[in-house]
C-alpha positions as CSV (number, residue, x, y, z in Angstrom):
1,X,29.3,-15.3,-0.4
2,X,26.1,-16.7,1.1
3,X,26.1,-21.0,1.3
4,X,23.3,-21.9,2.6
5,X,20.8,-24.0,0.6
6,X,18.0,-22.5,-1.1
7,X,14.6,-23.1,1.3
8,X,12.4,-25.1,-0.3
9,X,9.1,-22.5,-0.4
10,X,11.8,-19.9,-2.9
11,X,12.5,-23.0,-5.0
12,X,8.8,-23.3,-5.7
13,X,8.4,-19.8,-6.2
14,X,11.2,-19.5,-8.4
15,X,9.5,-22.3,-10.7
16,X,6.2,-20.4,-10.8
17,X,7.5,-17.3,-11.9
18,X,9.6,-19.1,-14.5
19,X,6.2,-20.6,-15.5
20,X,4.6,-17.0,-16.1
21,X,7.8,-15.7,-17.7
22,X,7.1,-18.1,-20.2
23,X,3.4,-17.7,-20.5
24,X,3.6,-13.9,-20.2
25,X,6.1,-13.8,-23.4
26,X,3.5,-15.9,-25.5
27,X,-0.1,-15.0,-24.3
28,X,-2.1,-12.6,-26.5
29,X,-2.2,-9.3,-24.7
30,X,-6.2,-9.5,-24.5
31,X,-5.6,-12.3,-22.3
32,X,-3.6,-10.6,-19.3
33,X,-5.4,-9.4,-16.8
34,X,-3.7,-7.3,-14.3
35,X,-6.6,-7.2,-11.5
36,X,-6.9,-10.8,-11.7
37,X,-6.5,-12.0,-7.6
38,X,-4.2,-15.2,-8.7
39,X,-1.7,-13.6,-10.0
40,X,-0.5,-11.7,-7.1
41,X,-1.9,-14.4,-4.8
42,X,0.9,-16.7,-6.7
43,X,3.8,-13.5,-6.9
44,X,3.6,-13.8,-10.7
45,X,2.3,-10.8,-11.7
46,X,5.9,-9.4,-13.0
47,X,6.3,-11.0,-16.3
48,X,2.6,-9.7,-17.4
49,X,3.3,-6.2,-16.7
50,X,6.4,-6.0,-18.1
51,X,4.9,-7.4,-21.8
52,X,2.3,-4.7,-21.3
53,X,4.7,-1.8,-20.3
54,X,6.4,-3.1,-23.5
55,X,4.0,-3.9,-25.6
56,X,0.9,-1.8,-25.3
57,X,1.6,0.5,-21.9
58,X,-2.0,1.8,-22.5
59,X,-4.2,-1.2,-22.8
60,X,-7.9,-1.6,-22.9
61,X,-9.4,-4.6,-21.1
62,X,-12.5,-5.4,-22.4
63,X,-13.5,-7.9,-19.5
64,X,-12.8,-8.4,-16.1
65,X,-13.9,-9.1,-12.5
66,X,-14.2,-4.9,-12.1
67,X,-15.0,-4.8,-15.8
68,X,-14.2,-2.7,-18.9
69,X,-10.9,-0.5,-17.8
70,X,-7.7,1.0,-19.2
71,X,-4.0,-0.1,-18.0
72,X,-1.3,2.4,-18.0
73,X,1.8,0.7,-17.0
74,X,4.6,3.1,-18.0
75,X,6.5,5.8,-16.0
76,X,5.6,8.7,-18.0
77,X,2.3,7.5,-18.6
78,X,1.6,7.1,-15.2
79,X,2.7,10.5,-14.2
80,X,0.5,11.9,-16.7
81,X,-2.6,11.0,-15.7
82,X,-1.3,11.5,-11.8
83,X,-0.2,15.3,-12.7
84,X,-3.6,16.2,-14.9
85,X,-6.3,16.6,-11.9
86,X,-8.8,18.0,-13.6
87,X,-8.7,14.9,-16.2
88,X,-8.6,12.4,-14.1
89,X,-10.3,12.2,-10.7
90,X,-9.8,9.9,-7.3
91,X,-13.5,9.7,-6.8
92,X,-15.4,8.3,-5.9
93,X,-12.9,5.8,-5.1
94,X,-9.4,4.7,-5.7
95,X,-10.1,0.4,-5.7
96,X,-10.8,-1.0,-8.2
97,X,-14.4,-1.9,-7.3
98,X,-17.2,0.4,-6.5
99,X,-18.5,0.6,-3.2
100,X,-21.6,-0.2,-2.0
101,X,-24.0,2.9,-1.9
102,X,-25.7,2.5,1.4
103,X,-22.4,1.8,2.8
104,X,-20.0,4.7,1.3
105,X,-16.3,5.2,3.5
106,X,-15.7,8.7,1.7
107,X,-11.7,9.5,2.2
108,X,-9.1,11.8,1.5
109,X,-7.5,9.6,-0.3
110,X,-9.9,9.7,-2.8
111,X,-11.1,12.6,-3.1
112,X,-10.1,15.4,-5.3
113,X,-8.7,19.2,-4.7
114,X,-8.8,21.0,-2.9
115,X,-10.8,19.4,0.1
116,X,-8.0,16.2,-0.4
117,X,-4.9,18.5,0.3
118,X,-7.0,20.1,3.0
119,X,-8.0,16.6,5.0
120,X,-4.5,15.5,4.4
121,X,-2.5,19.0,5.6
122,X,-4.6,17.8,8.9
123,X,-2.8,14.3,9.3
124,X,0.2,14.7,8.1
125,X,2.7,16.1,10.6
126,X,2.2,13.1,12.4
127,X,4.9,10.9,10.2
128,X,7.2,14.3,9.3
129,X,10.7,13.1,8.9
130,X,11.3,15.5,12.2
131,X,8.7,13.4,14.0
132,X,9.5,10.5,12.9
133,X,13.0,10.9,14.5
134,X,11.4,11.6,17.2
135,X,9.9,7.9,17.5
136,X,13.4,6.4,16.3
137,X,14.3,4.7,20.3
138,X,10.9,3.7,20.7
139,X,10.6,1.9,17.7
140,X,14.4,0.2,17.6
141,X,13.2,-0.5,21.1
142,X,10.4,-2.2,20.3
143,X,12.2,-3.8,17.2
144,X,14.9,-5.3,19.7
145,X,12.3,-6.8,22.1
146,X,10.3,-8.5,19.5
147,X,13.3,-10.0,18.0
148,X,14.8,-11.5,21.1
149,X,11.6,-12.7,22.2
150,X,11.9,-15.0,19.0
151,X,12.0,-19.1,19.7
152,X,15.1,-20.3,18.2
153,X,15.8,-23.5,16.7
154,X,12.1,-23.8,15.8
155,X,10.0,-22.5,13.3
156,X,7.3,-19.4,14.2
157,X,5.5,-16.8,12.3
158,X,7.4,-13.9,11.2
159,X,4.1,-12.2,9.9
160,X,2.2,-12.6,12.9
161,X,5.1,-12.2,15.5
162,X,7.0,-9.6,14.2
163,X,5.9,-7.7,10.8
164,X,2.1,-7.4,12.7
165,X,2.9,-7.1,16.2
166,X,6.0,-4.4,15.8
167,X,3.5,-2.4,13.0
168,X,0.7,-2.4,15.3
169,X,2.8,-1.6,18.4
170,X,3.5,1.8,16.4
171,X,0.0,2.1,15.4
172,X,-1.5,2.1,18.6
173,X,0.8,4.6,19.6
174,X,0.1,6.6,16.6
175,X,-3.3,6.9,17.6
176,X,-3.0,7.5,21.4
177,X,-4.6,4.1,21.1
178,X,-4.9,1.8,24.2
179,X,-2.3,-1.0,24.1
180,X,-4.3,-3.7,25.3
181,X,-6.5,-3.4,22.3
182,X,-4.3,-3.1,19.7
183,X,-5.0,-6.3,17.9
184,X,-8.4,-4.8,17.0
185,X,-6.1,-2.1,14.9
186,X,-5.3,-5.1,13.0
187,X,-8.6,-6.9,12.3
188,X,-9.8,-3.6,11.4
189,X,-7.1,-3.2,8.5
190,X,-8.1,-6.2,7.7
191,X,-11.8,-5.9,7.5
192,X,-11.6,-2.8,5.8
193,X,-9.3,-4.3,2.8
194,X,-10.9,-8.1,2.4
195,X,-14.3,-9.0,0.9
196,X,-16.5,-12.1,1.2
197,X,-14.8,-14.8,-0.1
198,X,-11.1,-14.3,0.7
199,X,-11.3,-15.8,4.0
200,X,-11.7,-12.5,6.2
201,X,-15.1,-11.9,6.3
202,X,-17.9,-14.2,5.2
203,X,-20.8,-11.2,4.1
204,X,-20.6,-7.4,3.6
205,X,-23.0,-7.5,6.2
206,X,-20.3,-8.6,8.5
207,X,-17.6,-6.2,7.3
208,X,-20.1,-3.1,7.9
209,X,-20.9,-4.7,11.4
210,X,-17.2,-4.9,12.7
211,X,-16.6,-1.1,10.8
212,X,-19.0,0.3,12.6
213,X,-17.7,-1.1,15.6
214,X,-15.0,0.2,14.5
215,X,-16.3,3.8,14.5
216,X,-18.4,2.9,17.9
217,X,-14.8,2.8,19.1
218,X,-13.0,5.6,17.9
219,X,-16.1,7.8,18.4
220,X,-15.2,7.1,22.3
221,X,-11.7,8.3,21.7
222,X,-13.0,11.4,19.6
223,X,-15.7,13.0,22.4
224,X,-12.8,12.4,25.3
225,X,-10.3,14.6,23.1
226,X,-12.4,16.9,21.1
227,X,-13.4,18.2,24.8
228,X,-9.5,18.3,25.6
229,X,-6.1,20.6,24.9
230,X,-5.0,19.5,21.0
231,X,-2.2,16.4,21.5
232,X,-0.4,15.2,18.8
233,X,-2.2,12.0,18.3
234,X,-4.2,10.9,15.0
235,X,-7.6,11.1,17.0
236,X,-7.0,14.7,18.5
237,X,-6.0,16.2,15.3
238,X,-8.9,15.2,13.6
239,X,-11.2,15.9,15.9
240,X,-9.4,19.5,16.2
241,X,-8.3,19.9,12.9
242,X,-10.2,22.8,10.4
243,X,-10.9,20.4,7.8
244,X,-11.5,17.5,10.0
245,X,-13.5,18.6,12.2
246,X,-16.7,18.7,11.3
247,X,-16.9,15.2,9.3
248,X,-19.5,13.2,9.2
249,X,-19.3,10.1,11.1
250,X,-18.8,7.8,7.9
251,X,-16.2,10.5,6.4
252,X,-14.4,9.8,9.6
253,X,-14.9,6.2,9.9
254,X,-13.4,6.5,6.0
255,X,-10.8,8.5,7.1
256,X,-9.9,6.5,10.3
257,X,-9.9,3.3,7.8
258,X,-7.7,5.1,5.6
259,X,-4.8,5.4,7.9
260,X,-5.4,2.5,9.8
261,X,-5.4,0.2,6.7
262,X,-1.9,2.9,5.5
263,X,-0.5,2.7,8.8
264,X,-0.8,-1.3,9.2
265,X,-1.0,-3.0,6.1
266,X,2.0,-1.6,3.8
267,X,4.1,-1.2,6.4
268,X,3.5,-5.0,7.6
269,X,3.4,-6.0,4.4
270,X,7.0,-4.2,3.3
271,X,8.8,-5.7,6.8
272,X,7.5,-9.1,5.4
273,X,8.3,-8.5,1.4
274,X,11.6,-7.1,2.6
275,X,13.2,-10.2,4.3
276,X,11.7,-12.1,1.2
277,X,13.4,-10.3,-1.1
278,X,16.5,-10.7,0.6
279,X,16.3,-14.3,1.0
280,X,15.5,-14.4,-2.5
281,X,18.7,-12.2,-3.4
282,X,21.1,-12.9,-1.1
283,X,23.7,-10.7,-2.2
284,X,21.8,-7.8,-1.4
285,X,22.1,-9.7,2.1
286,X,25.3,-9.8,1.6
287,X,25.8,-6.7,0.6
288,X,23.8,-4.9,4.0
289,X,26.3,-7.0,5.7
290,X,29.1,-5.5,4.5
291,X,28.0,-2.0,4.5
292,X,25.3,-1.1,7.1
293,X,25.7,2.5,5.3
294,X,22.8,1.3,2.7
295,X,20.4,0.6,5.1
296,X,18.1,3.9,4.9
297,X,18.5,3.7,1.2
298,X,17.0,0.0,1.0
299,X,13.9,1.3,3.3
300,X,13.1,3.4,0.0
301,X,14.0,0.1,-2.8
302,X,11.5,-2.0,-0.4
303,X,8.4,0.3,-0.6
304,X,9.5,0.3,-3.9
305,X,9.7,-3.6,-4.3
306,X,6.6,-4.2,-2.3
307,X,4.2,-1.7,-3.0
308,X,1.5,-0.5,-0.6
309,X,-1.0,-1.3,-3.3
310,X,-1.0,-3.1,-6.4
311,X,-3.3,-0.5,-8.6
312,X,-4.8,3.2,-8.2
313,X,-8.0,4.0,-10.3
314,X,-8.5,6.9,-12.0
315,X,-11.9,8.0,-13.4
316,X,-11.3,10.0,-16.6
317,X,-13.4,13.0,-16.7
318,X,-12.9,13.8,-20.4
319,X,-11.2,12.0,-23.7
320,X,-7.4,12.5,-23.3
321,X,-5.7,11.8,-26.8
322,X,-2.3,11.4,-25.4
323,X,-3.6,8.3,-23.6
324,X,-6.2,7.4,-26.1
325,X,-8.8,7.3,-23.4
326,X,-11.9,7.2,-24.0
327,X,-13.7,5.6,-21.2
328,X,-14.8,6.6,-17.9
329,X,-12.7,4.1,-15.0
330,X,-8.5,4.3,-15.5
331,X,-6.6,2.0,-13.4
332,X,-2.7,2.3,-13.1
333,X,-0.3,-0.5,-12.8
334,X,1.6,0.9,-9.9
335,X,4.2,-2.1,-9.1
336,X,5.6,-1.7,-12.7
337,X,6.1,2.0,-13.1
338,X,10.0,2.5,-12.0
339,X,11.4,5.4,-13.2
340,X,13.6,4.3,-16.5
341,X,10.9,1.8,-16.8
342,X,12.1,1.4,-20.6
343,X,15.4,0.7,-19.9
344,X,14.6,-1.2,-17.0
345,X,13.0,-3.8,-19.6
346,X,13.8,-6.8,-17.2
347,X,11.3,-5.7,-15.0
348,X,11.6,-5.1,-11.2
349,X,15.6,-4.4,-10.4
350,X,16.5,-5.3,-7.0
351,X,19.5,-3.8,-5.8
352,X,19.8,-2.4,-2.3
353,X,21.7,0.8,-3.5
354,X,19.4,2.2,-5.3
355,X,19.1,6.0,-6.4
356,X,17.5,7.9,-4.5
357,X,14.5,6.0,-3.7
358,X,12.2,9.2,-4.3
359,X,11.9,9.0,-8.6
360,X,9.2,6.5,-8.5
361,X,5.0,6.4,-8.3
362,X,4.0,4.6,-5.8
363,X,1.2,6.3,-4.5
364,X,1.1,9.1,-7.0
365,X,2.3,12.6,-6.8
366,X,2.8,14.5,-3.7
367,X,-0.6,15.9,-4.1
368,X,-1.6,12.3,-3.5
369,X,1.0,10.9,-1.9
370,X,1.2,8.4,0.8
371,X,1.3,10.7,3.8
372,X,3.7,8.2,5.7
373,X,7.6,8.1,5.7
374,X,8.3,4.4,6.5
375,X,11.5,4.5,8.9
């Protein structure tokens, strides 16, 4: 059994989420807000999920920062609305806010058949489980290097020196990108996912300026490879794809922002949430210990635990009366949606075992899917 004291930082957490478990039990439902920044900013956003998968899985919120939306926070639910396409549609986005007009990032992601599935056939094969093997020594290379390069007996970053720096390592290479620049990989993800006021940019002006030099970039790396032999690098297969081809040069900067901010961001963020979570559960620590065998199956339990994204928006395109919706924007509650959510009353189960890490929505259906395997 683990000894060691509990560090101070889970102590603190631990007392905030007992603070919303106590709130969330008590607050009128009108009053939750699951879009609302703090609560994932303070990790508490659990407790308020779980009384509205409980209590009213399909929830209208009158008022909010995005305004007047629907919550769907159940399994079947969920998959409803991400199995009835002609219902409900991923454009013109899939955030919660609505993008600028003069300034549109149109992506595959968010858009709807059959041009999504054509876009996304193109990118793809890149993260295939057989390909993915392929990158297996590279990346437990890579993994071994940044860890022994750690200081020990003093404290250091763990975001910034390994979760980023491993994830971008692989991103670079992903792209055929060049090494030295890398970095920029990250800023971009970042750009491309903050807004003024969170401490990442300061104006939309200055997120389109460093976008676009963002695009000014990769438009370098598309005219060398379009004018080459097909590789098997993100750039080349766009640029040589059918569907991909011929894109506009904001549909690609959308698309290059897509699986930069995919390729970066979750997987950063899942390396990070993972060691959290076992730090906070440290018999699931334990248990890894004790039988390595689990291993791949927690990969699947932590994209599960910490999901890419904390919502997907739907835009209904007619009144559905199994939902009761009757509005036009349809956000989901994606963290909250395990399969067995009803049984699974206590909320978020962590346990290392698992199932089999595939009965969940956490990006939607495979016609939406994530294209990534995280290995």
């Amino acid at each position: 059994m683990s000894s060691s004291p509990t560090p101070w930082f889970l102590e603190a957490e631990a007392e905030r989420i007992a603070e919303a478990e106590d709130d969330a039990r008590t607050i009128d439902l009108d009053a939750i807000d699951p879009v609302s920044l703090s609560l994932f900013q303070a990790n508490a956003q659990d407790p308020y999920f779980r009384r509205l998968r409980e209590d009213d899985p399909v929830h209208y919120h009158e008022s909010s920062r995005v305004g007047p939306y629907w919550s769907v926070t159940s399994y079947e639910q969920i998959k409803f609305v991400d199995t009835h396409h002609g219902a409900f549609s991923s454009e013109p986005v899939v955030s919660l806010a609505d993008l600028k007009d003069d300034f549109p990032l149109p992506m595959f992601i968010a858009m709807d058949q059959p041009k999504h599935d054509r876009q996304r056939k193109v990118a793809a094969p890149i993260v295939a489980p057989r390909n993915l093997q392929n990158f297996e020594a590279i990346i437990r290379k890579r993994a071994i290097e940044i860890l022994e390069s750690l200081p020990v007996g003093e404290p250091f970053n763990w975001v910034e020196d390994v979760s980023i720096e491993l994830t971008t390592q692989m991103l670079a290479t992903l792209f055929d990108f060049p090494h030295e620049d890398r970095r920029r990989l990250t800023r971009w993800s970042d750009v491309a996912t903050g807004s003024p006021g969170t401490g990442i940019v300061e104006s939309h002006e200055q997120r389109r300026q460093e976008l676009t030099e963002c695009l000014e970039y990769f438009t370098e790396l598309w005219n060398e490879r379009v004018n080459e032999p097909p590789k098997f690098d993100l750039v080349s297969m766009l640029a040589h794809g059918e569907s991909t081809r011929s894109m506009t040069p904001q549909e690609y900067l959308g698309n290059l922002v897509l699986l930069i901010v995919g390729g970066n961001d979750t997987t950063r963020n899942s390396i990070t949430g993972g060691l959290l979570a076992l730090n906070q559960y440290p018999q699931e620590f334990d248990r890894l210990r004790a039988d390595p065998s689990v291993i791949p199956n927690m990969v699947s339990e932590i994209v599960r635990w910490q999901t890419p994204v904390p919502h997907m928006r739907r835009t209904a395109l007619e009144d559905t009366r199994a939902l009761v919706l009757e509005e036009t924007l349809y956000v989901d509650g994606v963290p909250h949606a395990p399969h067995g959510a009803r049984r699974h009353a206590g909320g978020r189960q962590d346990d290392s075992r698992g199932g089999e890490g595939r009965d969940v929505v956490p990006l939607g259906e495979p016609r939406r899917a994530c294209i990534r395997e995280r290995g």
